[in-house]
N, C-alpha and C positions, 0 to 999 in steps of 0.2 A: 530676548534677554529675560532671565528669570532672577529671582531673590531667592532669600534664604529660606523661603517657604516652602521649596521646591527641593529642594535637597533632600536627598536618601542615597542609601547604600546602593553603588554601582555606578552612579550619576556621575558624567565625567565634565570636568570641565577647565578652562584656561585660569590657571592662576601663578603668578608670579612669572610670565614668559617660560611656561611648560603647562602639559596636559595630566590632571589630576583624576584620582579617583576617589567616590569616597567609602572608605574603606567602613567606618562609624560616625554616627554624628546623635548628638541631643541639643534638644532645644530646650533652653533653660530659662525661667522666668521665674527672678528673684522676687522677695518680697519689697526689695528695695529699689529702684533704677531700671533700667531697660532691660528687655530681654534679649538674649542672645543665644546662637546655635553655636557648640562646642563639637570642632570636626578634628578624623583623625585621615586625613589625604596622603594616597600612593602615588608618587609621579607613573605615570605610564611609558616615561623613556627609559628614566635610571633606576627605579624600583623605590626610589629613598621613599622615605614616610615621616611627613611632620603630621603636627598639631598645630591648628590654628583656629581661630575662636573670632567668627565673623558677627556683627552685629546684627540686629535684628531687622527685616526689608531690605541689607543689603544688597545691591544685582550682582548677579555672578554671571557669564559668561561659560554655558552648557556647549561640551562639544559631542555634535553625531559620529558614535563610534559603530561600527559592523561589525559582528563574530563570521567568522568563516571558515568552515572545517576542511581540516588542510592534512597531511598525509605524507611525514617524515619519507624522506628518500637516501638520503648519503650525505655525507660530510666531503668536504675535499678545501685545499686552500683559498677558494673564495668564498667559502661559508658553508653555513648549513643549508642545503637542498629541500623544495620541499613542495608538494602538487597539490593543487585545489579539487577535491574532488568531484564537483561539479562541472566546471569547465577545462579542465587535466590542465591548467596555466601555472607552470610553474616557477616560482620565486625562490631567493636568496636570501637568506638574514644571517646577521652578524652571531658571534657569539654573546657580547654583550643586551642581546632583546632576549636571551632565553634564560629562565632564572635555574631550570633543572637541567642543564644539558648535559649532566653524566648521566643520567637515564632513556637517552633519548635512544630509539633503537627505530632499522629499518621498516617502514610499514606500521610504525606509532599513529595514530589518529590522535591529531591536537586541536585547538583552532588559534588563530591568529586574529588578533585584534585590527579594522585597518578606522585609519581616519577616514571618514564617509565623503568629506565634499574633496580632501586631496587623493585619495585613494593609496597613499601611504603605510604601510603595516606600524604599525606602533608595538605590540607587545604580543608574544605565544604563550597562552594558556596551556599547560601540560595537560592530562588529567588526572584527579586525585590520586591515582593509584596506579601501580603497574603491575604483571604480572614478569618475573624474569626465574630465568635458571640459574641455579647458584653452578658458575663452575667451576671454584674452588673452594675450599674451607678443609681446615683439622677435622678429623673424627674424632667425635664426641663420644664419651662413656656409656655404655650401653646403661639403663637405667637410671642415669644421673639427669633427673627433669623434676625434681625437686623445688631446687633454688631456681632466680631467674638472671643464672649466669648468660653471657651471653660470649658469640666469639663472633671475631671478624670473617667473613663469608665475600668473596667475589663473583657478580652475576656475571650475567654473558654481555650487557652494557657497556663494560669496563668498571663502573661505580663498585664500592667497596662499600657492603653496609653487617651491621651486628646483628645477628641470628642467636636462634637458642641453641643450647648443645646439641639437641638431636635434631639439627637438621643435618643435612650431607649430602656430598656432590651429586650433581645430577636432580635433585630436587624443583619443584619451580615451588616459588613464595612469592606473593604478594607484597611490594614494599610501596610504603607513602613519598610522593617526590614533593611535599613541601618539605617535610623533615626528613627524610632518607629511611624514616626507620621499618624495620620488621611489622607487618603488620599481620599475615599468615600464612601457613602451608597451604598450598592450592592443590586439592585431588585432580588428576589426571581422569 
């Protein structure tokens, strides 16, 4: 059992009958009354994200989480596919534990979050960035890279994300899959 002294970013633990994360926390010590830590927690099932503001010594209840890097396979109607690539043991997840699964593509390196003493996966960590082939978009005006218009572009994913004008079919660009956005042209 730990307190709030123990608290920091990543630290997961039981609260409210679910598994949290913390996402930010400060510890705050008025001039006036007790001190307390002001937390911003990600459930690790549903993704939701409150605030909540535990008082000072209070015990929290720390859960042992594992990262395990795991190795996109196929999609089909039981779920997303997906191998361990240390022991090739492969597992199933819903589409609800993946928070970018329009990016997700065959032979992606992700990891998967598991609860340590149930051996349970709780949540897939994407990684920050991908790189994908645009395979479709308008042709942009040749010299028109002035402004920062942008046009809708379709990778090989299926995801549909906003590119600059001169990007163009056939291209691979680097896109963010917490926000979807354009992030750069990748030289070949």
């Amino acid at each position: 059992m730990a307190s709030t002294a123990d608290i920091r970013n990543g630290l997961t633990m039981e609260f409210n009958n679910d598994i949290y994360s913390v996402v930010e926390f400060q510890h705050v010590k008025p001039g006036k009354g007790n001190a307390f830590v002001r937390t911003k927690l990600k459930s690790v099932t549903s993704g939701k994200v409150v605030d909540y503001t535990f008082p000072a010594g209070h015990k929290i209840n720390t859960v042992r989480v594992e990262r395990r890097p795991f190795q996109y396979l196929y999609h089909d109607d039981m779920g997303y596919h997906f191998m361990n690539n240390e022991t090739f043991d492969q597992i199933t997840l819903q589409e609800s534990m993946i928070e970018s699964v329009q990016f997700l593509k065959a032979g992606l390196e992700v990891e998967i979050l598991f609860h340590a003493v149930d051996d349970i996966p709780l949540q897939l960590d994407m990684p920050q960035s991908i790189v994908a082939e645009v395979v479709y978009t308008e042709p942009g005006l040749r010299g028109d890279t002035a402004t920062n218009t942008l046009k809708p572009a379709k990778i090989d994913t299926g995801a549909e994300v906003r590119v600059p004008l001169f990007i163009d079919q056939g291209e691979m660009i680097r896109v963010d899959t917490r926000t979807g956005a354009y992030i750069e042209r990748v030289k070949s």
